[in-house]
C-alpha positions in Angstrom: -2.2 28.4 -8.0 -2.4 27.5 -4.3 -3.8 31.0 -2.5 -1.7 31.8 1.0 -4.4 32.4 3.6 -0.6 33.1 6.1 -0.2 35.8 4.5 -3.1 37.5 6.1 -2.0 38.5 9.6 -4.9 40.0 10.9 -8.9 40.4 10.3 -10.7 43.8 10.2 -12.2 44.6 13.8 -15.6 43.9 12.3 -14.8 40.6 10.8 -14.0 39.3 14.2 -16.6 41.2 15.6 -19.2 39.2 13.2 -17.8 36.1 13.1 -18.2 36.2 17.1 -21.4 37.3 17.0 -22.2 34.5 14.2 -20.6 32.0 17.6 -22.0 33.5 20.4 -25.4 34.7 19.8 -26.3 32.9 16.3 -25.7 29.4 17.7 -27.5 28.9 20.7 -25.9 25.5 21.2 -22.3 26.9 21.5 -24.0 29.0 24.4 -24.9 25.4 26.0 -22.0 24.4 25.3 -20.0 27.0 27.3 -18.0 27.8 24.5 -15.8 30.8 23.2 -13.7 31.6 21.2 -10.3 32.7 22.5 -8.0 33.6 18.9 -9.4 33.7 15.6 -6.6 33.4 12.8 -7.1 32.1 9.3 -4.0 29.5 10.2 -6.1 28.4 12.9 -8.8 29.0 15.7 -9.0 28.1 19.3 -11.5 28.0 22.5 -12.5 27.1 25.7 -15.1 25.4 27.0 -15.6 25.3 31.1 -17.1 22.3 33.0 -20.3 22.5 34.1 -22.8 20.1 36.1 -24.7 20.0 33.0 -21.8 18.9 30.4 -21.2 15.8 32.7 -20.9 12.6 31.5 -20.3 9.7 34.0 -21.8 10.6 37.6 -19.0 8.9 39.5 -16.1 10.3 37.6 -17.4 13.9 36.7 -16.2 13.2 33.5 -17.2 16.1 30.0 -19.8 13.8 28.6 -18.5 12.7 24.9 -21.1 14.7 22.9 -20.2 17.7 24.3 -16.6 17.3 23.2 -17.9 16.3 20.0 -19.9 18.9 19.3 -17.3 21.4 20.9 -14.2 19.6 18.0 -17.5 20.1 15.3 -18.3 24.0 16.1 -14.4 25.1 16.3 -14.1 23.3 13.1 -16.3 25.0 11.4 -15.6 28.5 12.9 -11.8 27.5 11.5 -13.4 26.8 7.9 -14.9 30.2 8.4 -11.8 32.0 9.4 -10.3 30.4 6.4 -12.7 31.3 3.9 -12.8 34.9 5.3 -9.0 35.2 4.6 -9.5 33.9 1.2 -11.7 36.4 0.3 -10.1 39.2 1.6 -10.6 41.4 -1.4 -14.5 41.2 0.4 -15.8 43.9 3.1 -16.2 41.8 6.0 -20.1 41.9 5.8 -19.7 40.4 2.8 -17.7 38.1 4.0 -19.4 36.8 6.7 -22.6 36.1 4.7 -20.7 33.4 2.7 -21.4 31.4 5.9 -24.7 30.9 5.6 -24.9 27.4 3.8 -21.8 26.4 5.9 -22.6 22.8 7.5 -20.9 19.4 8.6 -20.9 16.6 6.2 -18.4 14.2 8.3 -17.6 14.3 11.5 -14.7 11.7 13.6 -13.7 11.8 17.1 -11.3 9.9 18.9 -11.8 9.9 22.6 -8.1 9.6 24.1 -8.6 10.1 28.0 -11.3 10.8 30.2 -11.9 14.6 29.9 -11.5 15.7 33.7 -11.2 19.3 34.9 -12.4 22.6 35.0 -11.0 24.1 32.3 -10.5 22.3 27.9 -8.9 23.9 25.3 -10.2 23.6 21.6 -7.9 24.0 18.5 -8.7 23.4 14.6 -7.1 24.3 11.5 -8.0 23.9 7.8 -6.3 21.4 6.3 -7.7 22.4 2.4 -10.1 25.0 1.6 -11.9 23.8 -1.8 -14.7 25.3 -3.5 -17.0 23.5 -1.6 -16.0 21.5 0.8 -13.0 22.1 3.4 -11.6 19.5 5.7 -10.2 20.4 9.0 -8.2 18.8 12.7 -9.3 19.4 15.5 -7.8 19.0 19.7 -9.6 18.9 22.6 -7.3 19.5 25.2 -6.8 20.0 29.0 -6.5 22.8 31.6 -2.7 21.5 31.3 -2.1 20.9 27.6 -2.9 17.1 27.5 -4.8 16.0 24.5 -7.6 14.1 25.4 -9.7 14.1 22.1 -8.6 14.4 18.2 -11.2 15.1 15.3 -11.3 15.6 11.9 -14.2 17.0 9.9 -15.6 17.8 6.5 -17.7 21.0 5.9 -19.8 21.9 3.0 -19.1 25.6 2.0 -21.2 26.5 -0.7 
């Protein structure tokens, strides 16, 4: 029988706490990034990423540079897999919890590149689309400042 992660409305204080801290401080790269997380739900995760001088791409433009979108899509993906997971295990303490994610890792990656990423401001979202035993696979946006969808991903994460 199919487990309902929906019917989990919210995380314990120090879930989120940890599984920001796992983000923030545990990844340097998401720090290069710029990125944060903005709502953490086990339907679904989102963040933001802000442009920078040193996330450009194409001089002339001042386009993101692609790998920084890519890597943006990859990291929400897996912090979705995560907030999944969490919500399945639920009957857990959240430390417990939150050490599951340790052998967490991406084992397929695709981005499509839809329009030049211009702005100030992007918006990430992924969901899980299945949560196995180990492996999860997951969509991913990349939009702009004004909702306009200028990257799609999809992704496949090892979780145990």
């Amino acid at each position: 029988m199919k487990k309902n992660t929906e019917a989990v409305t919210e995380f314990e204080p120090e879930f989120i706490a940890g599984l920001t801290k796992i983000f923030d401080e545990m990844i340097p790269f998401n720090r290069v990034l710029g990125l944060k997380i903005i709502s953490l739900k086990a339907s679904g995760v989102s963040g933001r990423m802000d442009m920078r001088p040193e996330l450009i791409g194409h001089f002339i433009s001042n386009r993101l540079h692609g790998g920084a979108i890519s890597a943006g899509l990859d990291a929400m993906g897996g912090v979705a897999v995560m907030a999944a997971s969490g919500a399945r295990h639920m009957n857990e303490a959240p430390a417990q919890r939150l050490h599951r994610f340790g052998k967490l890792g991406t084992i397929d990656l695709r981005i499509d590149f839809l329009r030049p990423a211009l702005g100030d401001r992007f918006e990430l979202r992924a969901n899980v689309l299945r949560l196995g035993s180990r492996v999860a696979t997951t969509r991913m946006e990349f939009l702009g400042a004004d909702g306009t969808l200028l990257a799609s991903g999809s992704a496949a994460y090892i979780v145990s």
